[in-house]
N, C-alpha and C positions, 0 to 999 in steps of 0.2 A: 763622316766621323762625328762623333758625340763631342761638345765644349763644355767646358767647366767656366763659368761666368763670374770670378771673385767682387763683389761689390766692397772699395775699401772703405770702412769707416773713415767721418771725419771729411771726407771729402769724395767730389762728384765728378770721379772716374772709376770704369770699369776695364778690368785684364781678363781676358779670354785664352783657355788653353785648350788645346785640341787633349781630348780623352781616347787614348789608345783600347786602355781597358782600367774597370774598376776593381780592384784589387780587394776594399776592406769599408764594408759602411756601417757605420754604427752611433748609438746616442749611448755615451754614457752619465753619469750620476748628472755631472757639470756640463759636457757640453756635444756636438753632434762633431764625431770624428770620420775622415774620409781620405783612403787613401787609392790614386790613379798614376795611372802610367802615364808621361808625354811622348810623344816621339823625340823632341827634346833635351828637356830637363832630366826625362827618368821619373821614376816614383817621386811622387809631391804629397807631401803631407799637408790637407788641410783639416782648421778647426773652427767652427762654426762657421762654415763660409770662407772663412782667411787662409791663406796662402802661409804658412810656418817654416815649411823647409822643400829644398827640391833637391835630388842626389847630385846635381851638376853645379850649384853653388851656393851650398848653404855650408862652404870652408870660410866663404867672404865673413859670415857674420861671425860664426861659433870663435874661428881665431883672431877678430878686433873686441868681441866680446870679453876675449879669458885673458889675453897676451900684454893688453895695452896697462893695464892695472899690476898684472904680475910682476912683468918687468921693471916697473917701476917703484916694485917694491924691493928689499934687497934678499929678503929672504919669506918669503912667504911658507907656511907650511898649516895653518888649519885656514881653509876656503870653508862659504857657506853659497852652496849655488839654490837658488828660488827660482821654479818653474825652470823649462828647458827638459820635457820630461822625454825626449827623443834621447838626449845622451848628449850631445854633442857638446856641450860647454864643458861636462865634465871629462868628455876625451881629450880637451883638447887643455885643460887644467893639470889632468896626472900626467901631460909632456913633460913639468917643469919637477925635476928630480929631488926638489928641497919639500916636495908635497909629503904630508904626513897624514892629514886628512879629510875628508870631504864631507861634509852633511848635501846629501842630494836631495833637496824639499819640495817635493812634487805633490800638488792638491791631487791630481786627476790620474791614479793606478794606471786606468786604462789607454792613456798616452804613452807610459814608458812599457804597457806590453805590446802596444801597434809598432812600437819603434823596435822594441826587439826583433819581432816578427818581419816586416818588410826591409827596417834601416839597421841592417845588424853593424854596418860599417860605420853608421854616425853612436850606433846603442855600445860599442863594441868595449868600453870600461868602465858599464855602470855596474858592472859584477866584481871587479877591483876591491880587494881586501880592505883597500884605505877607502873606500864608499861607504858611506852610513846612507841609506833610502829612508827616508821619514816623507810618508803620505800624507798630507794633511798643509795648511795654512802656511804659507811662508812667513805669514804677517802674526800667527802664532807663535810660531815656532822661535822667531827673532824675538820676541817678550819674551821668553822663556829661556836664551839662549846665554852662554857664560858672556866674559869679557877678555878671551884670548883668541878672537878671530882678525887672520892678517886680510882676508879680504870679504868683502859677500859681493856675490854676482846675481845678480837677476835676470833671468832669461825668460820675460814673462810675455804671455800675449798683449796686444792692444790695450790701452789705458780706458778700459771700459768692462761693463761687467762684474764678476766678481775676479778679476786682477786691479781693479782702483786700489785697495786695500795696499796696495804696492806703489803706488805714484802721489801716498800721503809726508805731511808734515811729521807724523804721527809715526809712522812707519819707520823715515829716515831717523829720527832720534832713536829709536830702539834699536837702528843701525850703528848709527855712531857709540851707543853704552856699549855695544857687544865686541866693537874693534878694538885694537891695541893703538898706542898714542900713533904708530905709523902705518895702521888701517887704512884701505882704500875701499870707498860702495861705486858700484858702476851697474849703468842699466841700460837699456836703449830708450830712445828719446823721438822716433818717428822721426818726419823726415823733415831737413832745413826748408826744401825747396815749398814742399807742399802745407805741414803743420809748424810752421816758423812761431806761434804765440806757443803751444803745446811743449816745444824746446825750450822758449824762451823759461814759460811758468814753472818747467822742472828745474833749471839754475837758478833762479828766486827762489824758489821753497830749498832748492839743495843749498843754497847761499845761508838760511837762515837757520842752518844746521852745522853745517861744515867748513871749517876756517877758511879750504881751498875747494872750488868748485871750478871744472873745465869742460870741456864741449868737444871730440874730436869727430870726425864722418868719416864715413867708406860707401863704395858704393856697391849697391846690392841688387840687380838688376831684376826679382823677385820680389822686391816688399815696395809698395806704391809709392812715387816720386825719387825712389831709386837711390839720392841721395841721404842716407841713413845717418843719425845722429844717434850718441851715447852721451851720459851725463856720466860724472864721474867728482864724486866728496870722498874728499881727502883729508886725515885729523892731522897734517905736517906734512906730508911729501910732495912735488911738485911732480904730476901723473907727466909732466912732457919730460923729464927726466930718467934715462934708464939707469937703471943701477946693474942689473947685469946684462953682459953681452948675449944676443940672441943664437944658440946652438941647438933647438933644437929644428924636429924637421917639422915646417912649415908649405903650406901652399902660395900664400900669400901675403902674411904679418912677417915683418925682419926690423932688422935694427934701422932700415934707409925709411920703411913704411911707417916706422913711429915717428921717426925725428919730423915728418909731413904730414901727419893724419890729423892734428888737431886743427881746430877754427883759426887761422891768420887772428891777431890781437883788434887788429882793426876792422875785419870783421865780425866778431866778439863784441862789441864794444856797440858795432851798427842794430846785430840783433837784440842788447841788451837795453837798447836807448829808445825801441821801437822803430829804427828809423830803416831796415831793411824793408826797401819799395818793391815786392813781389808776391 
């Protein structure tokens, strides 16, 4: 049997996945897209090499991604999602019934038709009447963007490449003019165990933006050190606070999963001081 050999940026290990069958290869404008079967996982989406999504738990990320920010707003209704051009952050954003509208900002066309095509389950509400698709720059689009958005989510690749434009100083302030005073930005942050300065550098620059800046993880057995981190700048709300009770249907985010997902204060405090020894 054929293996797919993900090398993760950033750090010096490799994940090996047995290839059942190659389903979809291709280079578009941005980047070399490639999708296989596992005996496992299911169909795995990768992008340049990287490992994006797999049919068997890529619920772990899309609902700590959309769930953890919305909830803690009290009323969210215009989302702006950046990159995630499979679908899934936006399926799992039109759960929450106060949604009125989504800007879907996807650089790379040719990612949200590979999704349709093989992940029509994760692709499955980016055709949603409340979806606006804008192709092009998330990091344009937000300079250009009003200033009635309750949330923006970023569901972007690795902080390399032409996604950096996404993990600026520069960026989050055009975040924060475009939110409402109880605005939440949230993003993923790579991983505590593995890229711990990479977390840390994104709450420093999010600090220097955002009155409230927080850290929570999940674990994602698919993305290298397993241990998954998200940032999260907030212009007033305190992101470990729900304001509404969780009803809709979930795999795995619930009311019990947020009250315990964020960084313990004191370890917060270890990685923020430099003093976490791993």
């Amino acid at each position: 049997m054929m293996k797919f050999f993900e090398i993760a940026p950033f750090v010096h290990i490799q994940y090996a996945y047995d290839i059942e069958k190659i389903l979809y290869k291709s280079r578009s404008e941005f980047q070399d897209i490639l999708v296989f079967e596992n005996p496992y996982f299911g169909k795995i989406l990768v992008l340049d090499g990287i490992v994006q999504l797999t049919e068997r738990d890529e619920f772990f990320y899309h609902e700590m991604l959309a769930h953890v920010v919305l909830y803690a707003h009290p009323n969210p209704k215009k989302v702006v999602v950046i990159g995630g051009g499979d679908g899934g952050t936006v399926r799992e954003v039109l759960k929450h019934d106060t949604i009125e509208k989504v800007y879907f900002v996807e650089i790379d066309e040719e990612v949200i038709k590979t999704s349709r095509q093989f992940f029509p389950q994760v692709a499955c509400s980016i055709d949603d009447r409340r979806v606006e698709i804008k192709c092009m720059d998330g990091a344009e689009f937000i300079k250009e963007c009003g200033h009635d958005i309750d949330a923006v989510i970023v569901d972007s690749t690795d902080p390399i490449g032409f996604a950096k434009s996404l993990f600026t100083e520069e960026f989050f302030r055009s975040i924060s003019n475009c939110l409402k005073d109880d605005g939440f930005f949230v993003t993923h942050s790579e991983s505590l165990l593995l890229h711990k300065e990479i977390v840390r550098e994104t709450q420093e620059v999010l600090g220097q933006v955002f009155p409230v800046v927080d850290c929570y993880a999940t674990p994602i057995a698919t993305y290298p050190g397993n241990w998954w981190t998200f940032a999260v700048g907030s212009k007033s709300l305190n992101p470990r606070e729900m304001k509404r009770k969780c009803e809709i249907e979930t795999r795995y985010y619930d009311d019990e999963i947020h009250s315990h997902v964020f960084v313990p204060e004191g370890l917060y405090k270890k990685l923020m001081s430099g003093k976490l020894k791993w």
